[in-house]
DOVEXSE-661272 format. One record per residue (C-alpha): x, y, z. Coordinates in Angstrom, 2 decimals, padded with zeros to 5 digits. Example, Ala and Ser with C-alpha at 12.3 -4.5 7.8 and 13.67 -1.06 7.14 Angstrom:
px_py_pz
012.30_-004.50_007.80
013.67_-001.06_007.14
END
This chain:
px_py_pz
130.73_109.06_076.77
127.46_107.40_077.98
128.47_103.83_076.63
131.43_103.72_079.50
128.18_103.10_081.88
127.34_100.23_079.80
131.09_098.28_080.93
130.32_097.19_084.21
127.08_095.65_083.01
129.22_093.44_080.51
131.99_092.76_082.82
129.77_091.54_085.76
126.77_090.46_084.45
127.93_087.84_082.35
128.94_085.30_085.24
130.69_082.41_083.04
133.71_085.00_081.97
134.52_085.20_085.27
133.64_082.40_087.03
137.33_080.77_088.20
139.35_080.07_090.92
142.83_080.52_089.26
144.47_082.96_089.45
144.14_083.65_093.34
145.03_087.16_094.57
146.43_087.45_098.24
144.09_083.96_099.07
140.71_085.61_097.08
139.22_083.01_094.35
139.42_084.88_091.14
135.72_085.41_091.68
135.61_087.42_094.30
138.72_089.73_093.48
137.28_090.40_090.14
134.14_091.61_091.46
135.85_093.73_094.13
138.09_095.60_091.67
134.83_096.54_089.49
133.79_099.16_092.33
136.82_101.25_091.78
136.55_100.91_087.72
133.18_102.12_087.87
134.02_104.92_090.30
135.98_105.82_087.92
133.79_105.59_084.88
130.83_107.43_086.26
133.37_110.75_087.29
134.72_110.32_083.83
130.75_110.86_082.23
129.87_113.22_084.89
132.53_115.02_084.09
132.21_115.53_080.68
129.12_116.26_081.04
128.51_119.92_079.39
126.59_122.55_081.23
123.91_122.01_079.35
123.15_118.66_079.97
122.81_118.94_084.01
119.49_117.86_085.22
END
């Protein structure tokens, strides 16, 4: 479950995937909206390792 932590670092790191105007989202460049919608994604991935996390594994 670990490796989901490793997705954001692909998707946002790596500047020439995203790096468009088109397709615009409510006026937002393509770069900005794409960058915005990675905080809820990786809200979501780091509940989804915490929480299957077993007991023995907490710090």
């Amino acid at each position: 479950m670990w490796v989901l932590l490793l997705v954001p670092f692909v998707g946002l790191l790596w500047v020439p995937f995203y790096n468009f105007h088109e397709p615009a989202l409510f006026g937002f460049p393509f770069f900005y909206w794409y960058q915005l919608a990675w905080v809820p994604i990786c809200s979501l991935l780091i509940w989804l390792v915490y929480r299957s996390r077993t007991p023995d594994e907490t710090p």
